[in-house]
C-alpha positions as CSV (number, residue, x, y, z in Angstrom):
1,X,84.4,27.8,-114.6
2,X,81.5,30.5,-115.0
3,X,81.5,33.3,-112.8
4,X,78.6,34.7,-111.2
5,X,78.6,38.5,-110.7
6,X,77.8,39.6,-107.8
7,X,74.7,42.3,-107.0
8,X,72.9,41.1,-109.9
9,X,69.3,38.8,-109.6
10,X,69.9,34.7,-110.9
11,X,68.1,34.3,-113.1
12,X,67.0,30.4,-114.5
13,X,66.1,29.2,-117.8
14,X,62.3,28.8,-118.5
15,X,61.2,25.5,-120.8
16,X,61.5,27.6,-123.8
17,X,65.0,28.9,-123.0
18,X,64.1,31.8,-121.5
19,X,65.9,33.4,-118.5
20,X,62.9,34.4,-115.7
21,X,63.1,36.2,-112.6
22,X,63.1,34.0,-108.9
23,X,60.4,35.6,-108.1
24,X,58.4,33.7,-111.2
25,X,59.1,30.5,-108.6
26,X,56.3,31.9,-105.9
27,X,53.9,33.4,-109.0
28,X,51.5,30.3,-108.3
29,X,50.7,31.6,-104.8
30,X,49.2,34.8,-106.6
31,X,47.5,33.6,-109.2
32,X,43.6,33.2,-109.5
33,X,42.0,30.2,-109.3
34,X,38.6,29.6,-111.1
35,X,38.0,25.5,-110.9
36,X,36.7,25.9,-107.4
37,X,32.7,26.4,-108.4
38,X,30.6,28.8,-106.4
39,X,34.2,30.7,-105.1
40,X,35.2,34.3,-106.5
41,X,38.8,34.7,-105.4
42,X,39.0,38.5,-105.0
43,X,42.4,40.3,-103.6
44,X,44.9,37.9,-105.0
45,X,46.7,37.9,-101.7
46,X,43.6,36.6,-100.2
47,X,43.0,32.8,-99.8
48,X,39.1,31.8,-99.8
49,X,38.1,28.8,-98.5
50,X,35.1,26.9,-99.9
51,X,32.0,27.9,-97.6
52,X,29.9,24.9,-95.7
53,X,26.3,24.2,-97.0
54,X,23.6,26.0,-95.4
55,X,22.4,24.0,-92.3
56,X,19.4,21.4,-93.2
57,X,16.1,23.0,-91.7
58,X,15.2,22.2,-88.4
59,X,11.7,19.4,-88.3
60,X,9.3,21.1,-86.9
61,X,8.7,20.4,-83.5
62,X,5.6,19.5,-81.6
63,X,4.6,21.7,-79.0
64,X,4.6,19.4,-75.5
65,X,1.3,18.7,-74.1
66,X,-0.2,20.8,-71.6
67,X,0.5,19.5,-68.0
68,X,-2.2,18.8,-66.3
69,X,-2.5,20.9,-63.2
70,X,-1.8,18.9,-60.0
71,X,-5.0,18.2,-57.6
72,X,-4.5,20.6,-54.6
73,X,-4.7,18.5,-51.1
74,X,-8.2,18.3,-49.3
75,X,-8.4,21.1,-47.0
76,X,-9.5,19.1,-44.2
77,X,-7.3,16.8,-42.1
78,X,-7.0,13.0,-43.0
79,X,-9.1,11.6,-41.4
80,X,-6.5,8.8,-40.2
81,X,-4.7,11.1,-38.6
82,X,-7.7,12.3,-36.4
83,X,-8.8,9.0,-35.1
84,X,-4.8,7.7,-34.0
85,X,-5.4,11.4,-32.5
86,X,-8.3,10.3,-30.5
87,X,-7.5,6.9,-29.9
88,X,-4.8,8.1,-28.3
89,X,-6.1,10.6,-26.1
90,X,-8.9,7.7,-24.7
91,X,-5.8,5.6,-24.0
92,X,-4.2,8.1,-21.8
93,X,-7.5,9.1,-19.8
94,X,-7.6,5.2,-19.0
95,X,-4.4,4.9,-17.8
96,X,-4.5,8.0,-16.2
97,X,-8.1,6.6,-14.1
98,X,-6.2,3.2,-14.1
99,X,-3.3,5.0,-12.3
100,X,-5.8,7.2,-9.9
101,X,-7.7,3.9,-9.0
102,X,-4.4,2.0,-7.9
103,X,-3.4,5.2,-6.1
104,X,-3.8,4.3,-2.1
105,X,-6.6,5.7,-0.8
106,X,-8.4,6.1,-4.0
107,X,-11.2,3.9,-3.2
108,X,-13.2,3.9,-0.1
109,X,-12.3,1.7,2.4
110,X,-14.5,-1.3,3.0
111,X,-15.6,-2.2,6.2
112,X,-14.1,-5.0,8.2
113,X,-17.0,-5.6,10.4
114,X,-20.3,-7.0,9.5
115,X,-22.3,-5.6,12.5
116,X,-24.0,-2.7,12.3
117,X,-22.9,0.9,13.5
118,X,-24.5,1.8,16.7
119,X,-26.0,4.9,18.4
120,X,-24.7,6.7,22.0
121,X,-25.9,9.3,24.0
122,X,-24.9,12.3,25.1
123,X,-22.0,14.2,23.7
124,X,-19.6,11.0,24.2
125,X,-18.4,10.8,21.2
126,X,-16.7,7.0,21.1
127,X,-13.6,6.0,19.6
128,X,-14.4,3.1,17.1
129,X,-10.7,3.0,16.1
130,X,-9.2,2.6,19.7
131,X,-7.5,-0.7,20.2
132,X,-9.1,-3.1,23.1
133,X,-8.4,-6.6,24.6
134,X,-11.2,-8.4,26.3
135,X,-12.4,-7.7,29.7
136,X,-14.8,-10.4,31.4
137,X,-16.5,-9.5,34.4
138,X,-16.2,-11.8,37.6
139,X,-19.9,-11.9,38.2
140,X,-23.3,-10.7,37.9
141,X,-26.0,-9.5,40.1
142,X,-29.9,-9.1,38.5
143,X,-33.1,-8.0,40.1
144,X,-35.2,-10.7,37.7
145,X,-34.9,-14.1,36.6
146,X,-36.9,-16.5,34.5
147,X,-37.5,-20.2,36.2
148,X,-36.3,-23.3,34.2
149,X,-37.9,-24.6,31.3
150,X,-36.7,-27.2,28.9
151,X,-36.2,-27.1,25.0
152,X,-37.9,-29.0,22.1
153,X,-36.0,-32.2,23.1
154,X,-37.3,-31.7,27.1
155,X,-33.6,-31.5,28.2
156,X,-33.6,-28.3,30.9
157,X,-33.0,-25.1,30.2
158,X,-31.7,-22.6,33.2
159,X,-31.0,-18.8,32.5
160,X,-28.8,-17.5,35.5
161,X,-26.5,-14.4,34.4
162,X,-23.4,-15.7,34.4
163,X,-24.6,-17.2,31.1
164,X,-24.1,-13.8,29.4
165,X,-20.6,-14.0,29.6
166,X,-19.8,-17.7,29.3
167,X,-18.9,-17.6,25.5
168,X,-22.0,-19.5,24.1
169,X,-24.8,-18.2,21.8
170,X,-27.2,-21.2,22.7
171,X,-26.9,-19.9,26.8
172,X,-28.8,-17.0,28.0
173,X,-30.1,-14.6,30.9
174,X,-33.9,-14.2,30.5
175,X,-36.5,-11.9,32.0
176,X,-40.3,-12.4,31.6
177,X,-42.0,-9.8,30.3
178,X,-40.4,-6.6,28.5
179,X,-37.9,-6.1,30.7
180,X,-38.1,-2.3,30.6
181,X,-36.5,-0.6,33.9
182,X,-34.3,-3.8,35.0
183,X,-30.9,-3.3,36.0
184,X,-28.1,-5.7,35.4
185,X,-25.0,-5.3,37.2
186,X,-21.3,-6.7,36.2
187,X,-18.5,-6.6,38.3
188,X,-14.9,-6.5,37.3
189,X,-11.2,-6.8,38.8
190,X,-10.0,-3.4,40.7
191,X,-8.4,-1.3,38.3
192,X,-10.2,-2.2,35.2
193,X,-10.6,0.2,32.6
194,X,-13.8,-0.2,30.2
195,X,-13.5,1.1,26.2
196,X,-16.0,-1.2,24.9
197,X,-19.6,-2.0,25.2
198,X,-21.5,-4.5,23.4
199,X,-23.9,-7.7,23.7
200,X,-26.4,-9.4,22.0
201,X,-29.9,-8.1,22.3
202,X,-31.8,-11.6,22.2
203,X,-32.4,-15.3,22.3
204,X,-29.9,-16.2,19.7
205,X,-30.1,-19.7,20.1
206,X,-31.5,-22.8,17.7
207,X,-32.6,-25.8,19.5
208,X,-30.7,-28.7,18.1
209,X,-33.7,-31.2,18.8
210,X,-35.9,-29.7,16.5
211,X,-33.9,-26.4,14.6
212,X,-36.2,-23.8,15.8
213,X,-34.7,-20.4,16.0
214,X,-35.5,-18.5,19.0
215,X,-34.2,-15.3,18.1
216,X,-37.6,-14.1,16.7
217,X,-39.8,-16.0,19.1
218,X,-38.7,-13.5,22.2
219,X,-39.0,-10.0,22.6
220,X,-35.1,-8.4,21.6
221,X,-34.0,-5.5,23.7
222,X,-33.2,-2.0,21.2
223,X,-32.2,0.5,24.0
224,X,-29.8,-0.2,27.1
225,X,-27.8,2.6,29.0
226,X,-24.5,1.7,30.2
227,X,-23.6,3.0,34.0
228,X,-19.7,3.2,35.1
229,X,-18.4,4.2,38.8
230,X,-17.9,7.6,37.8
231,X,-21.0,8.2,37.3
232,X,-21.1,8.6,33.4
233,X,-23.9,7.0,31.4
234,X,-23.7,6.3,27.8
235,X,-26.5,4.9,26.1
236,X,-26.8,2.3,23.4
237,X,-29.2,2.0,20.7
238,X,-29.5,-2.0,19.0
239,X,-30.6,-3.1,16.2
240,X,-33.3,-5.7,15.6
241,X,-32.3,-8.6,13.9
242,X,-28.8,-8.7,14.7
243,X,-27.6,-11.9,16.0
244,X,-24.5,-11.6,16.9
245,X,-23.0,-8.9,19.5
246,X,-23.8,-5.3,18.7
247,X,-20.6,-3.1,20.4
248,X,-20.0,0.5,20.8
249,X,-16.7,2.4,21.5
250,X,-16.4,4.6,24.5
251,X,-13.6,6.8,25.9
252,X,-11.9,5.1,28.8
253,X,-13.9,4.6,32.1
254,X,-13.0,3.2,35.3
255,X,-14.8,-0.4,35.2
256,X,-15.2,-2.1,38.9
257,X,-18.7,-1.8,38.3
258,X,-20.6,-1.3,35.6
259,X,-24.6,-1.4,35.3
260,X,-27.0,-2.3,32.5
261,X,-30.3,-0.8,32.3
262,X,-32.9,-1.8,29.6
263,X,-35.1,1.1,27.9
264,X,-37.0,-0.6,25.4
265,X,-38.0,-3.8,23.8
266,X,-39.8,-5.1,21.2
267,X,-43.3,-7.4,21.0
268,X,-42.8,-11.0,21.4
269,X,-42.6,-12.4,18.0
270,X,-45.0,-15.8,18.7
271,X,-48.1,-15.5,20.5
272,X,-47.0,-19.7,22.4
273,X,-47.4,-19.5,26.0
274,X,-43.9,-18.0,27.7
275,X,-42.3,-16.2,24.6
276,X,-43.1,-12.8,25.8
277,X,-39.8,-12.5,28.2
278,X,-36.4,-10.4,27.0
279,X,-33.1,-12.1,27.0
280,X,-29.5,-11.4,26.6
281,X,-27.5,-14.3,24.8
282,X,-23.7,-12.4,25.4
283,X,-22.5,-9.1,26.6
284,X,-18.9,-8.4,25.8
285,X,-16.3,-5.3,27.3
286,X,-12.9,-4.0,26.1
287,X,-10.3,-2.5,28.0
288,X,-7.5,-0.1,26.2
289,X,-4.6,-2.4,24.6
């Protein structure tokens, strides 16, 4: 059995027989190596690494088109925008008139009464909103009456007063000639109270045998002044061609008695025998509701 001294190196046999030292084991890690082409191995304790190819040139690359430059908006407003603007403000000044039209009051009131507005005298000023029921007087006294006649059909015809205020158009009281000056008195129960005037200022009849209107034929009466107890006079102006009763407002006056006295007329309107004469067809008086 071989003994192996101690402190001294092994040593191993090379190929040829030769002893070499361990360290001949690790030589290959320092030797130089020439087989790698385009490498120089420089410190022998320095391991070099074949370097990469150089990098392939870049193409060439095309410079981008220039942008075009964006249009800049129209200074102005569209005009879209400015005609919803305006349509919208002609919608709101309808409604808005619509609105001030509907509103009560808006629109001026129309008149409820066909006949015409009347006149008065003095400073009475008459109260044409004052509520009245009718008041009929219980007779008449006048200081002229026309004699009978008879209409287109010869039936008679008769004018006594109480026909003024017997409720028919075709009845009258009738004066010959223009009737200025004459006085018609009306009496009424004690304690009446008169707040409405009124009658109609001619003939307003139409003969039913032959349709003649007589309205036109006679004289029609356009001044009257009404009388009361008191004393106070109010006076009435008519107009012609009204055929239906012309009335007039007053403030309240005691009515027992109240007189009618003609101013002024018209011409007869037909030059036949017996037209010039004034007549009253109806009078008509309100008390206070």
């Amino acid at each position: 059995m071989s003994q192996v001294s101690s402190g001294e190196p092994s040593q191993h046999e090379s190929a040829s027989g030769e002893p070499k030292a361990v360290g001949d084991d690790f030589a290959w890690l320092y030797r130089r190596d020439s087989y790698a082409p385009g490498v120089t191995v420089g410190d022998p304790r320095t391991l070099l690494l074949p370097l990469d190819p150089p990098p392939s040139p870049l193409p060439s690359v095309q410079p981008l088109p220039s942008a075009q430059p964006v249009p800049a908006p129209p200074s102005g407003r569209n005009p879209m925008i400015i005609m919803i603007v305006i349509l919208l403000c002609l919608t709101v000044g309808a409604v808005a008139g619509i609105a001030v039209l509907l509103q009560p009051g808006s629109r001026p009131a129309a008149s409820s009464s066909t006949e015409p507005s009347v006149e008065k005298a003095g400073a009475v000023a008459p109260s044409s909103t004052a509520r009245v029921t009718s008041a009929t007087p219980i007779r008449a006294k006048v200081g002229c009456q026309a004699p009978q006649t008879t209409d287109g059909g010869g039936n008679p015809v008769y004018y006594v007063p109480e026909q003024m205020f017997d409720g028919k158009m075709s009845t009258a009281w009738r004066c010959n000639g223009n009737g200025v000056g004459q006085v018609v008195t009306f009496e009424f129960p004690s304690g009446t109270t008169i707040a409405e005037v009124g009658l109609v200022n001619g003939y307003a009849k139409v003969d039913p045998a032959n349709g003649a209107k007589r309205y036109g034929e006679y004289r029609r009466i356009t001044k009257a002044t009404w009388t009361f107890a008191n004393g106070t006079s109010i006076q009435q102006s008519l107009e012609d061609g009204v055929k239906t009763v012309q009335r007039l407002s007053i403030p309240s006056q005691p009515g027992g008695q109240v007189t009618l006295t003609i101013e002024a007329s018209t011409g007869p309107g037909s030059n036949a025998r017996g037209r010039d004469a004034v007549l009253i067809s109806e009078v008509a008086f309100g008390s206070p509701a």
